[in-house]
NUTIGU-514289 format. One record per residue: residue in one letter; z, x, y of N, C-alpha, C in turn. Coordinates in steps of 0.05 Angstrom, whole numbers, padded with zeros to 5 digits, always signed. Example, Ala and Ser with C-alpha at 12.3 -4.5 7.8 and 13.67 -1.06 7.14 Angstrom:
2
A+00156+00264-00114+00156+00246-00090+00156+00264-00066;S+00142+00257-00045+00143+00273-00021+00157+00258+00001;
//
This chain:
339
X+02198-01468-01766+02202-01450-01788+02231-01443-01790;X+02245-01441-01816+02270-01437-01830+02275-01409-01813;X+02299-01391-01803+02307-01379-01805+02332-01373-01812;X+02345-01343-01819+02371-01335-01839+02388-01338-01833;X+02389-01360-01799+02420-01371-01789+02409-01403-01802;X+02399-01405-01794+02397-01432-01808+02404-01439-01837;X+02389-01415-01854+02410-01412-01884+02434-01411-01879;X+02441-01397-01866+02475-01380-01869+02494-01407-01854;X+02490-01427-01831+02501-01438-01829+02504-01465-01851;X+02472-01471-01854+02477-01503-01887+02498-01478-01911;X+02497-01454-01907+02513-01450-01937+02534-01437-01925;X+02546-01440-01909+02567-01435-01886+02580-01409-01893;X+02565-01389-01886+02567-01363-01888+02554-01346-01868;X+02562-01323-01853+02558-01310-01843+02524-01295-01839;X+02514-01291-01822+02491-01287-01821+02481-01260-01845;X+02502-01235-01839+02499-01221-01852+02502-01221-01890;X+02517-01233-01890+02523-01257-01916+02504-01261-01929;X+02489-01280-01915+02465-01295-01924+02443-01284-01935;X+02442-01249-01913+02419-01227-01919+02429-01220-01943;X+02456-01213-01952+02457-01197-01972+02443-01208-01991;X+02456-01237-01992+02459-01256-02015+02426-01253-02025;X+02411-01260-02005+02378-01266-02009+02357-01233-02020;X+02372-01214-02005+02359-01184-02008+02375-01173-02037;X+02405-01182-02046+02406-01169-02072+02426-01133-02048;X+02417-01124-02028+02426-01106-02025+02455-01119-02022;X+02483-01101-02023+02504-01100-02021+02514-01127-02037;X+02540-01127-02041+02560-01142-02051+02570-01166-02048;X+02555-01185-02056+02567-01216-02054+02575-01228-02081;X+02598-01245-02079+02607-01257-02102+02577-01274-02108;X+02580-01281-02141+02555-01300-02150+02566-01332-02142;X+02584-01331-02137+02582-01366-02126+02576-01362-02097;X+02579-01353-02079+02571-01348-02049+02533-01340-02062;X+02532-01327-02082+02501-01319-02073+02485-01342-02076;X+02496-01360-02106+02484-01385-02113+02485-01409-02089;X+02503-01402-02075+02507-01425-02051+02487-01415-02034;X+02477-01393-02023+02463-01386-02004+02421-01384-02012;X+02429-01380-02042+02400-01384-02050+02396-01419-02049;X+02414-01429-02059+02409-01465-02052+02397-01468-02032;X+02415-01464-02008+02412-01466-01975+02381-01462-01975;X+02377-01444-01975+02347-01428-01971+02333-01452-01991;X+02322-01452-02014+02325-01473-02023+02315-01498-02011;X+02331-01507-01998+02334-01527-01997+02321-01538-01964;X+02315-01510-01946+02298-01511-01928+02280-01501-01928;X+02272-01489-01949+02240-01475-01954+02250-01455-01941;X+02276-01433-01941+02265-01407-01929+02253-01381-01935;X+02236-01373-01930+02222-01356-01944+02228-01327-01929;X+02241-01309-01943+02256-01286-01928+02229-01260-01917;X+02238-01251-01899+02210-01236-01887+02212-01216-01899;X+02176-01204-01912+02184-01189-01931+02181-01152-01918;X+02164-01160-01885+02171-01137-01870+02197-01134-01855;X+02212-01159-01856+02241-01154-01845+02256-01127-01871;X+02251-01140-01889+02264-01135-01909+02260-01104-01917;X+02238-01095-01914+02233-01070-01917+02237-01047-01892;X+02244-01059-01867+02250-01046-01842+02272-01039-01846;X+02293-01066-01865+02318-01057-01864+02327-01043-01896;X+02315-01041-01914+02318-01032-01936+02299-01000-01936;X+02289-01003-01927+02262-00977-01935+02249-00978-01954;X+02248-01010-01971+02229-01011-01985+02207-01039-01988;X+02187-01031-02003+02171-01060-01989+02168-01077-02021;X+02191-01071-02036+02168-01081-02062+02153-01087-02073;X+02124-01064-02060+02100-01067-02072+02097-01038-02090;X+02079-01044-02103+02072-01023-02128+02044-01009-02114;X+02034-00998-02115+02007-00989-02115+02003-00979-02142;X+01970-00996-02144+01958-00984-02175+01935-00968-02161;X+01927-00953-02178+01896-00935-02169+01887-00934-02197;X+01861-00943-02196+01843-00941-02212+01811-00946-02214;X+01798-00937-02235+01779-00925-02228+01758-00961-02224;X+01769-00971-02253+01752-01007-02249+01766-01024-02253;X+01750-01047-02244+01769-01064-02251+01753-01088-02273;X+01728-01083-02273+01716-01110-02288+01708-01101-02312;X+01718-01068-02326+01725-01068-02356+01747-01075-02371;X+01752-01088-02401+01761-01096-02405+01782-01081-02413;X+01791-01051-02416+01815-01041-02421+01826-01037-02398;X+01816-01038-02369+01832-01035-02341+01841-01058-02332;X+01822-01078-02345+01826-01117-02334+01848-01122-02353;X+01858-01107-02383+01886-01115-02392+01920-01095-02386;X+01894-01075-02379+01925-01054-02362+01936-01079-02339;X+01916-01080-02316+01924-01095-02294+01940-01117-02309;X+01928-01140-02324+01947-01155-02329+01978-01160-02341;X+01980-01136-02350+02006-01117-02362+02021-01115-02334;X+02005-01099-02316+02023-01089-02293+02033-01111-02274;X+02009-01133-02279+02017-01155-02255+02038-01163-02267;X+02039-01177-02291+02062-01189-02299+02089-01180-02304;X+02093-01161-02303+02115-01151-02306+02130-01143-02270;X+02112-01137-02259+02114-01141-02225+02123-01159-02217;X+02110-01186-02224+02119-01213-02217+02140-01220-02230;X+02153-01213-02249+02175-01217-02258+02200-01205-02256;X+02193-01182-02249+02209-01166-02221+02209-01177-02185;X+02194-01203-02187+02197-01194-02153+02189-01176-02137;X+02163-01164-02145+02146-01143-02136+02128-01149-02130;X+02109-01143-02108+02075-01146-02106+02065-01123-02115;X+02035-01128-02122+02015-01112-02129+01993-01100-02105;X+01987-01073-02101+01961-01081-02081+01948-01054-02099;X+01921-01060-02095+01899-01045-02113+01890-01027-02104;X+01885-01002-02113+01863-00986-02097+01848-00979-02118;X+01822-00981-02115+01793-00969-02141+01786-00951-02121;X+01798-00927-02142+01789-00895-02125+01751-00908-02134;X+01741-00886-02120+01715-00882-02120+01706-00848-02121;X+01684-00850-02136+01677-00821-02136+01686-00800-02122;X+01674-00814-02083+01670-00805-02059+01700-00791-02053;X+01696-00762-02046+01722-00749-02046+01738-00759-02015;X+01717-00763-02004+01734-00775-01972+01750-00803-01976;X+01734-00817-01991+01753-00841-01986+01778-00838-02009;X+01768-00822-02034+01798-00819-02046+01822-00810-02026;X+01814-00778-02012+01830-00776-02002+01850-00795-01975;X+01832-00817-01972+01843-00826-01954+01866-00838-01965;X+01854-00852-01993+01871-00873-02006+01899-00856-02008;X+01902-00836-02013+01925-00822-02022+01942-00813-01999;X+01924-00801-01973+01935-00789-01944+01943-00816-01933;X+01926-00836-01932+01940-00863-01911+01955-00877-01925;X+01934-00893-01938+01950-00920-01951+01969-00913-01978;X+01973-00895-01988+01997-00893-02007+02015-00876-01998;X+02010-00860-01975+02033-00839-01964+02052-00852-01940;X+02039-00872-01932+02055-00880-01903+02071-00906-01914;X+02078-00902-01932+02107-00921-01939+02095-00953-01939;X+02080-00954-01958+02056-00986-01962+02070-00991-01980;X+02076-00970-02004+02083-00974-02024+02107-00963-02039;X+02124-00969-02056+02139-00963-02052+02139-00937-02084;X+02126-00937-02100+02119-00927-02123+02083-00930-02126;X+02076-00919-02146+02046-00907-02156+02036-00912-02184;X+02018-00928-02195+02019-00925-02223+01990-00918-02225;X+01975-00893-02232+01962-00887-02240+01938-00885-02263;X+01923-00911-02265+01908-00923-02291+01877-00901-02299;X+01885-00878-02320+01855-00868-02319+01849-00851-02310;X+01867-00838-02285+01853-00824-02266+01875-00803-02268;X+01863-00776-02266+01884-00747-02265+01881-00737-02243;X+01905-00742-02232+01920-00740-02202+01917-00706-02197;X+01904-00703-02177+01911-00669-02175+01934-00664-02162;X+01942-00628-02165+01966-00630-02160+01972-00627-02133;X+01955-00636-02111+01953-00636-02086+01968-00670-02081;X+01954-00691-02090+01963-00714-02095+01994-00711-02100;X+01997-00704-02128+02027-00713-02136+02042-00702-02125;X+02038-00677-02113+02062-00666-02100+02058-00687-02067;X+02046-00691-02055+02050-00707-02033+02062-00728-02039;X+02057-00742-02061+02072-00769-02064+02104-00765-02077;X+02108-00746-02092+02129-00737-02098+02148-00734-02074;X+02135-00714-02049+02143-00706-02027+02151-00726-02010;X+02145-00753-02012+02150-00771-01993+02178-00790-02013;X+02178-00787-02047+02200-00797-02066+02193-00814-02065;X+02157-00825-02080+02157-00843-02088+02144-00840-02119;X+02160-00847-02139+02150-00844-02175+02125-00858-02178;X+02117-00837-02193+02090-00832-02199+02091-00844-02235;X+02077-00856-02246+02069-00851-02276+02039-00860-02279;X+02034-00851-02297+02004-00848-02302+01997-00860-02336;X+01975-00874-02332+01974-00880-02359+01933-00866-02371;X+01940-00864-02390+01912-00854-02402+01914-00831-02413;X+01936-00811-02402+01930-00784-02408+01948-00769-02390;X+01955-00739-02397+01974-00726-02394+01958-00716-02354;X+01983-00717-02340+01978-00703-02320+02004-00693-02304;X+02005-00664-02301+02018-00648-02299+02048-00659-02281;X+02077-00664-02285+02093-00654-02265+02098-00691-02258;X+02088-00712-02274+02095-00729-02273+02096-00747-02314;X+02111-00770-02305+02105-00788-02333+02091-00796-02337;X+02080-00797-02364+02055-00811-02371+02048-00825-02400;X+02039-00842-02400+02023-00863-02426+02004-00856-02433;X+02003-00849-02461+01978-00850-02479+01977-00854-02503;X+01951-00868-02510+01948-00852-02546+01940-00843-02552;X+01948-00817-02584+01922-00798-02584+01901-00795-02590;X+01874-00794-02579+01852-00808-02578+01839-00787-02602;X+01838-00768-02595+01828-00744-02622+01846-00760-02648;X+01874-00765-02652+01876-00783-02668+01876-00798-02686;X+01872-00815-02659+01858-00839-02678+01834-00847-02686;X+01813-00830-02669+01784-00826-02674+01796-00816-02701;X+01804-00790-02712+01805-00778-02741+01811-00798-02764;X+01829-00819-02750+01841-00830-02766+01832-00850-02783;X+01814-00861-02764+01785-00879-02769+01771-00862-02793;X+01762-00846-02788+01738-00828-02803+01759-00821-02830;X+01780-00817-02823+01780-00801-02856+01791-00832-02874;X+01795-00853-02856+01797-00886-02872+01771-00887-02879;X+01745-00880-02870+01719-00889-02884+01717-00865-02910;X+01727-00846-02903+01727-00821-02926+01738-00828-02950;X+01762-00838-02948+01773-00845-02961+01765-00875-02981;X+01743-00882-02971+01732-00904-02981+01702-00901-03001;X+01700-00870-02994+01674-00866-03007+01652-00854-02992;X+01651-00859-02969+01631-00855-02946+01634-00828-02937;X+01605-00817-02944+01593-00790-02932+01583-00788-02919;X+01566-00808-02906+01542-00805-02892+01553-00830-02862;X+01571-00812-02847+01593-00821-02829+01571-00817-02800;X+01565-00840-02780+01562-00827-02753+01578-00838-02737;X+01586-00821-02714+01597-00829-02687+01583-00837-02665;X+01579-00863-02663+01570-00877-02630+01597-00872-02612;X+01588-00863-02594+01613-00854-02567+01601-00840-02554;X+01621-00846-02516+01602-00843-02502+01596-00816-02497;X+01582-00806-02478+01565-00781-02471+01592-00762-02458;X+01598-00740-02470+01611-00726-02460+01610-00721-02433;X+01581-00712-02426+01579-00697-02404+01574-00728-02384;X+01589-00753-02385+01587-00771-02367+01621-00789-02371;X+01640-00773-02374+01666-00792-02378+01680-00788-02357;X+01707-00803-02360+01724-00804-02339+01740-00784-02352;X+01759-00782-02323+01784-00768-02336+01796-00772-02362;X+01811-00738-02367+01820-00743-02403+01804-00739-02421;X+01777-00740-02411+01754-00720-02428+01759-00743-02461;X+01765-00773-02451+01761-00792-02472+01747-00783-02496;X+01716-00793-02494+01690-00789-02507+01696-00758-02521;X+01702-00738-02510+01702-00714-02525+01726-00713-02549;X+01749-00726-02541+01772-00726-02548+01770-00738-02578;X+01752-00766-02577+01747-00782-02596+01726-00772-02615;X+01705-00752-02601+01685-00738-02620+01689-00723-02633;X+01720-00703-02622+01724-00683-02633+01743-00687-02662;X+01759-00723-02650+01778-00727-02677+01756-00737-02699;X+01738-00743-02700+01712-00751-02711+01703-00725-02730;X+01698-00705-02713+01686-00682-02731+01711-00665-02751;X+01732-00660-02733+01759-00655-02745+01760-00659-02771;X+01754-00700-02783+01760-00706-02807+01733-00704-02826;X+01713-00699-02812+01689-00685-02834+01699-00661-02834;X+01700-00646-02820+01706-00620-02832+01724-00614-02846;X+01748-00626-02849+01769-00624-02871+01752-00640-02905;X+01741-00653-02899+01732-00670-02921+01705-00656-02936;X+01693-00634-02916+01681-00616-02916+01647-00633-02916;X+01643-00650-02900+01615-00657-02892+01607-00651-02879;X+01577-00657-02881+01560-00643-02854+01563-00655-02827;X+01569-00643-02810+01554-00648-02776+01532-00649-02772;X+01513-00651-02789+01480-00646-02776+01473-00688-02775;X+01468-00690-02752+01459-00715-02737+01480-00733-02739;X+01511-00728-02735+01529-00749-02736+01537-00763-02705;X+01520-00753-02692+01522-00763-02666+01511-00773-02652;X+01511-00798-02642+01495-00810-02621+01511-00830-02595;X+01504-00809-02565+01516-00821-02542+01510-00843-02536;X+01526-00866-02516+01516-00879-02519+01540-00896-02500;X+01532-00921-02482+01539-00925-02461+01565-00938-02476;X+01594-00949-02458+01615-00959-02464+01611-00994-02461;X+01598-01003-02479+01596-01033-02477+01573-01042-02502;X+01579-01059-02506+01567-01083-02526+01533-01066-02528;X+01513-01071-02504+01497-01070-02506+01487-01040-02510;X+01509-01021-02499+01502-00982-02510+01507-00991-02540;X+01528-01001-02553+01531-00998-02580+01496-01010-02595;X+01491-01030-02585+01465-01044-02595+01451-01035-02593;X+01433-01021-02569+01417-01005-02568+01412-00974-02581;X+01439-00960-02588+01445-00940-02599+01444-00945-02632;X+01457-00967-02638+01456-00972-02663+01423-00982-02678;X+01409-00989-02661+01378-00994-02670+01378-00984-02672;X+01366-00949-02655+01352-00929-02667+01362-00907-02683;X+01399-00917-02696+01408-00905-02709+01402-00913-02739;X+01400-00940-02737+01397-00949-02764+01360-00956-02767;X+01344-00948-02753+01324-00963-02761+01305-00947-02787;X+01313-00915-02787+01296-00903-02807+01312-00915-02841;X+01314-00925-02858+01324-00924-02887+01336-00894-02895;X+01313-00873-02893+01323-00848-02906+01348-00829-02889;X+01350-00830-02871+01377-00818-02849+01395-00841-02848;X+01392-00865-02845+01417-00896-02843+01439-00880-02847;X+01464-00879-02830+01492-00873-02855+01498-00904-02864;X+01518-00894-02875+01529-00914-02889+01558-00930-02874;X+01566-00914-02864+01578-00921-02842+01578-00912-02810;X+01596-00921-02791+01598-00919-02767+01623-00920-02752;X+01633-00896-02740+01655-00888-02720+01655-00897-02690;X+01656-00925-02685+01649-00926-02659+01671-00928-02637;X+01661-00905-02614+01684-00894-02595+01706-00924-02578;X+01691-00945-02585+01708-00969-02574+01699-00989-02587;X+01717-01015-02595+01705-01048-02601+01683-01047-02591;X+01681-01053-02564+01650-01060-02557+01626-01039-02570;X+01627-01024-02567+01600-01009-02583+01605-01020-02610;X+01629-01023-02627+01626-01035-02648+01609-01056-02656;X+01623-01075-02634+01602-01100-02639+01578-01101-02632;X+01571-01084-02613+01543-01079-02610+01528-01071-02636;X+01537-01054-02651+01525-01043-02676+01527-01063-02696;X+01546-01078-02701+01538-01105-02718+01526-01121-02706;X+01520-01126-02683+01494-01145-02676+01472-01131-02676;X+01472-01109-02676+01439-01090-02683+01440-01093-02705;X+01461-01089-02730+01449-01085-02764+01444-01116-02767;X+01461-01132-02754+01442-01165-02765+01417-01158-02756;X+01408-01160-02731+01378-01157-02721+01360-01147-02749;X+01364-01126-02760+01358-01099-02780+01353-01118-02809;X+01371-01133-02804+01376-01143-02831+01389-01117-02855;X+01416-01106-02845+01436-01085-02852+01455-01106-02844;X+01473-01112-02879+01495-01125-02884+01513-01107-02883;X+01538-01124-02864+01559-01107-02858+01582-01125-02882;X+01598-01104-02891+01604-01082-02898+01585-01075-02920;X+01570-01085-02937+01554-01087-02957+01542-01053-02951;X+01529-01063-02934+01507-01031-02931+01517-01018-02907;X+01535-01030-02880+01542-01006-02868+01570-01017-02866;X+01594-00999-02856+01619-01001-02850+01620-00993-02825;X+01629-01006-02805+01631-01012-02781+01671-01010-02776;X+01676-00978-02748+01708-00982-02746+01696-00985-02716;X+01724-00989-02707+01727-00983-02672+01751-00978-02663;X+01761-00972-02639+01785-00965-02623+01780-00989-02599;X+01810-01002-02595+01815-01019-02574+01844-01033-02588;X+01825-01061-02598+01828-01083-02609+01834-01108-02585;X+01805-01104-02576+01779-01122-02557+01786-01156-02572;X+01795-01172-02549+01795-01201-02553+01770-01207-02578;X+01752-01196-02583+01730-01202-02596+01730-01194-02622;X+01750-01174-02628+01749-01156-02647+01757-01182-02671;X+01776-01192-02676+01779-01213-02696+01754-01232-02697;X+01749-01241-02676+01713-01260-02678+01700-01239-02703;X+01694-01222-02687+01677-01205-02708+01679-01196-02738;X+01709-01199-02736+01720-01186-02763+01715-01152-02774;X+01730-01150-02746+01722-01111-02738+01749-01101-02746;X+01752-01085-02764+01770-01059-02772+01771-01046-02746;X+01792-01034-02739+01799-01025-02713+01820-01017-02708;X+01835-01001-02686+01859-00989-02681+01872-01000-02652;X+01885-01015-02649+01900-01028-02633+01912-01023-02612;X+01900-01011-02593+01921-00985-02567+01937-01010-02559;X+01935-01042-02548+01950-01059-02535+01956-01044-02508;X+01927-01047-02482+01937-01036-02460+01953-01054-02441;X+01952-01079-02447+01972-01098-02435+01999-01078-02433;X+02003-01074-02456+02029-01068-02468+02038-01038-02451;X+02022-01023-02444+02015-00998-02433+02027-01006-02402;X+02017-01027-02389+02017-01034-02364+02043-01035-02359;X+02052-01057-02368+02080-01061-02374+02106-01050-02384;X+02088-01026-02399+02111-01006-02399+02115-00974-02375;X+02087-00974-02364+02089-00967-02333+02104-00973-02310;X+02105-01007-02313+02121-01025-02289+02152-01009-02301;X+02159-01014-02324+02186-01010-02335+02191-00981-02318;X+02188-00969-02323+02186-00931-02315+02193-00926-02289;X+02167-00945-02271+02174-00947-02245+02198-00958-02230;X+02197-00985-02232+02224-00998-02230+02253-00985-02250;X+02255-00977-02266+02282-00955-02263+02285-00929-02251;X+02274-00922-02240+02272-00902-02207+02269-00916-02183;X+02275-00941-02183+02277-00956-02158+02299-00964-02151;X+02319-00970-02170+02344-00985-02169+02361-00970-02147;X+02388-00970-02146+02406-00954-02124+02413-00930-02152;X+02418-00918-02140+02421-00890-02154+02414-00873-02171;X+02385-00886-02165+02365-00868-02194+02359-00845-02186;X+02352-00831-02208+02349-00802-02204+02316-00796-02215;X+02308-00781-02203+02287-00766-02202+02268-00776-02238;X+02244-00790-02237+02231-00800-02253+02220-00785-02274;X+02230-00772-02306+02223-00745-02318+02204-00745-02324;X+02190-00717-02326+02161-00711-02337+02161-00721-02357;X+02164-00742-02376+02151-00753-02400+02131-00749-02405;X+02119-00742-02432+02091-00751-02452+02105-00770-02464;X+02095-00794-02464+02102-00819-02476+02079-00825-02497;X+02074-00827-02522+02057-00831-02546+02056-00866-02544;X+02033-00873-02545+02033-00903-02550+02026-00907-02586;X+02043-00921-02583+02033-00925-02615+02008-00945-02620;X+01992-00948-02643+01959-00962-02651+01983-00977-02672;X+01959-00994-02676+01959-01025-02705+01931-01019-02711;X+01937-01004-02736+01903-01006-02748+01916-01029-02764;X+01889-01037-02758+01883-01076-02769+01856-01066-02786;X+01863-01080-02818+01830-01084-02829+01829-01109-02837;X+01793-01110-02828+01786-01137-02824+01756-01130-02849;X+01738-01145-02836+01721-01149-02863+01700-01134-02856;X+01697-01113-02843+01673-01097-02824+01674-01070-02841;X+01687-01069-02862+01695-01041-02886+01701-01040-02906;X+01683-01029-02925+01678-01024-02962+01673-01009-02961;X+01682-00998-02989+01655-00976-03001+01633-00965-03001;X+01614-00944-03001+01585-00940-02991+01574-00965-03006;X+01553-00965-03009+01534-00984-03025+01519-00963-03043;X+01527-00972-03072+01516-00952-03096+01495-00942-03096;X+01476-00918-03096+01450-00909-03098+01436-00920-03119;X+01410-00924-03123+01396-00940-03137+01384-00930-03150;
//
């Protein structure tokens, strides 16, 4: 196996030399560094990445925490965060808090406090302020994406919103007889999502001055809650609305594969929105609002890594606004004329 005399002598430089050149810490001309990355190079040396952090105090890994990983707005955060990691020269290591308050706390007391990691990115989940001040206390930056949490930076969009924003685009189209599929208040994650989105929902009836009586039905976060919710929303004729507020793409498309089932033409007889803009959402030809959490991820990595460099200063409490792309597609018209 290669070691960093073995570089430092093929690129005939000093041992300590060699470390700079390869760690980036301290001052080497760029023709000495380019000569010494060759070297390495050119014997396969692969620099130790616990040497490196013994002598730096840092390990260039990130820690993410989050709540899942096999939905599809945490499966495109992650891919946001990996890539921009790897393109920094960073590793990733995962932690999926769990309900269970013992093993959270462990995740936070062991493996993110004893110097594993060198920063925190927070996907979803509202850090108490027992958490942030420990990780603060040890000076490692914290940002958070999903929603505001106290005394650190954070990513979001506004979910009240853009839920409103949806609804008063069907208002604006003619449509009175508006419901909201989204999920069960009294079963969300942090950020009180589901409520956030029901409330920008009722917000724009009540400016428009329509009724609340049965505009709501809970209903699980995936393809098949939207389907099953949307049958027994649409199956009477005399209550049907005419359109539908649904709290994400997937319940969207769940609800246009229940009104085909129904034989209820979309946009014809119902108008179908959603919030994401879900790989599927163009298949379907779903009107929708575009959070881009890739984009989210990646602008987390950014945040963190400029409080890593040499002489950064203290990471500011930001509220950072993500901006939406409402996209319309063919899932939205006019009511359908009374007969």
């Amino acid at each position: 196996m290669s070691v960093i005399a073995d570089v430092a002598r093929l690129a005939g430089v000093s041992k300590s030399t060699a470390s700079r050149a390869l760690s980036g810490n301290g001052y080497v001309s760029e023709q000495t560094r380019a000569r010494v990355k060759n070297a390495a190079a050119e014997i396969a040396y692969i620099p130790s990445s616990i040497a490196s952090s013994l002598a730096t105090g840092h390990t260039r890994n990130i820690g993410v925490v989050i709540p899942f990983v096999n939905r599809w707005f945490f499966a495109e955060v992650l891919e946001g965060i990996e890539s921009a990691l790897i393109s920094a020269d960073y590793d990733l290591t995962l932690y999926r808090l769990h309900d269970d308050a013992v093993r959270r706390q462990r995740v936070f007391d062991y493996f993110l406090a004893r110097k594993r990691v060198d920063a925190v990115i927070a996907v979803a989940i509202s850090l108490s302020a027992y958490e942030v001040q420990s990780l603060n206390a040890l000076g490692k930056p914290i940002v958070g994406i999903g929603g505001d949490i106290p005394e650190i930076s954070t990513l979001s969009i506004d979910d009240t919103g853009a839920s409103r924003f949806l609804t008063e685009h069907l208002i604006s189209l003619g449509h009175t007889r508006i419901m909201h599929l989204g999920g069960d208040p009294n079963e969300q994650m942090d950020f009180a999502v589901h409520t956030q989105r029901l409330d920008g929902f009722r917000k724009a009836l009540a400016a428009a001055g329509l009724s609340h009586n049965n505009d709501f039905r809970a209903v699980a976060y995936s393809i098949p809650g939207g389907h099953s919710g949307a049958l027994a929303a649409l199956s009477d004729p005399s209550t049907r609305p005419t359109a539908i507020v649904a709290g994400c793409d997937e319940i969207a498309i769940g609800v246009m594969l229940a009104a085909r089932e129904l034989g209820i033409s979309v946009p014809a007889q119902l108008s179908v929105v959603g919030i994401d803009g879900h790989d599927l959402a163009e298949l379907f030809g779903l009107t929708t609002l575009e959070q881009h959490p890739s984009i989210q991820g990646e602008r987390a990595v950014q945040l963190i890594l400029s409080r890593l460099g040499p002489g950064a200063g203290v990471l500011a409490n930001e509220r950072i606004g993500i901006p939406v792309d409402f996209v319309v597609r063919r899932s939205t018209t006019a009511p359908p004329r009374p007969h």
